[in-house]
C-alpha positions in Angstrom: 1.9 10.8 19.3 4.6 13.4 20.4 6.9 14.4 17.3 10.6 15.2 18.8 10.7 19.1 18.9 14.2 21.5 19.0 14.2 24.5 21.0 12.9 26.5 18.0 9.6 24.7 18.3 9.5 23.8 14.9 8.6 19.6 14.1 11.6 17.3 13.6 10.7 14.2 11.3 12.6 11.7 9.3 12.7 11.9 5.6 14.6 10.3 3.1 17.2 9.2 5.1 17.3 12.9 6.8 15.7 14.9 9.6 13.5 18.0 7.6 12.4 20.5 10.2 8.5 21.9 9.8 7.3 25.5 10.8 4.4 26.1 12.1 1.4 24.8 10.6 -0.1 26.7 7.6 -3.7 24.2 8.0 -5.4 22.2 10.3 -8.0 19.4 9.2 -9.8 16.8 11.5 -6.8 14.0 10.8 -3.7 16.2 9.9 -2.0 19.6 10.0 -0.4 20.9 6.9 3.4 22.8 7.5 5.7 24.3 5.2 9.3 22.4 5.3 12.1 24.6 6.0 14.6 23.6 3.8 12.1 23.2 1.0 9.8 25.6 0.5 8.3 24.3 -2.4 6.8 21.6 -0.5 4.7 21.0 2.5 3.9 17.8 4.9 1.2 16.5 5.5 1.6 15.4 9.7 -1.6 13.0 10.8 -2.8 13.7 14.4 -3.1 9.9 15.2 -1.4 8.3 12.7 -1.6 4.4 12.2 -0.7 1.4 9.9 -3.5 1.8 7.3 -1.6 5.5 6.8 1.7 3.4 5.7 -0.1 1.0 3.3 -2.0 3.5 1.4 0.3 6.3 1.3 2.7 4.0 0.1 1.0 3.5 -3.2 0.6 7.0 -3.9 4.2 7.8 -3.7 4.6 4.5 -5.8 1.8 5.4 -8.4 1.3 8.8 -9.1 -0.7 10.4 -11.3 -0.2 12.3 -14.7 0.4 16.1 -13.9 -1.4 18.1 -16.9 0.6 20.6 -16.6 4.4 19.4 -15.6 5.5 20.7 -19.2 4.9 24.1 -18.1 7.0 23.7 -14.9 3.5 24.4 -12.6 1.7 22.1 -10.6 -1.6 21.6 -10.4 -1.7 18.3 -8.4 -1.0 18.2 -4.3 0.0 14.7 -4.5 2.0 12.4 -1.9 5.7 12.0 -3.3 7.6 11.2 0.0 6.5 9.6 3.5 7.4 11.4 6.2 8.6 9.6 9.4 8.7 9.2 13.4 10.3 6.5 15.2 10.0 4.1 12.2 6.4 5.1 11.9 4.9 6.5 8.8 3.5 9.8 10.4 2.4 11.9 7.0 3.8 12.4 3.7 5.2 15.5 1.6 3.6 17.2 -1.6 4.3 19.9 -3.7 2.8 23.1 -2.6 0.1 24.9 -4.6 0.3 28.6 -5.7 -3.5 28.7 -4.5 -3.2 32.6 -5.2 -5.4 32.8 -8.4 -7.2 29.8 -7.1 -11.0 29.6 -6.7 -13.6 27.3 -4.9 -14.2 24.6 -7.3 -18.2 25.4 -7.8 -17.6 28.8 -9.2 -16.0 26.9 -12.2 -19.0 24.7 -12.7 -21.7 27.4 -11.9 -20.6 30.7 -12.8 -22.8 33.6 -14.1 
């Protein structure tokens, strides 16, 4: 799948009833890159290498159904969670999320395990 590009290089998609504009990626993964949005940096998409229908069905219901942020009262968020799709052509490419202050963050086991 080719994603329309401008002369910046940065990704084109449909959102919303808009075009965003994605810089270049921040993450790679075996079925997606990760890229900051442009015009809202407190977000990032999620852009599937070889999207397909199955994408559309399921990511539907996680912008439909999300889940209980523990800590939305405090204005920070602690879940990455699908909240828009993201589109090419008609086809649902990848989705936006809020992005993470990963910062203080720390691999997962070194809560469970530590000394």
């Amino acid at each position: 799948m080719q994603l329309v590009t401008n002369v910046l290089q940065e990704k084109k998609v449909f959102m919303d009833k808009s075009y965003i504009f994605l810089k270049s990626p921040i993450g790679s993964g075996g079925e997606a890159n990760i890229y900051t949005v442009r015009i809202r940096p407190e977000l990032v998409a999620k852009v599937y290498h070889q999207p397909h229908g199955n994408y559309a069905r399921k990511l539907a219901f996680m912008v439909a159904n999300p889940p209980v942020d523990p800590l939305a009262s405090s204005e920070r968020v602690s879940i990455a969670w699908a909240t828009e799709l993201v589109t090419d052509l008609g086809l649902v490419v990848g989705f936006l999320m809020p992005k993470l202050d990963t910062s203080k963050a720390k691999p997962i086991f070194q809560s469970f395990y530590s000394s």
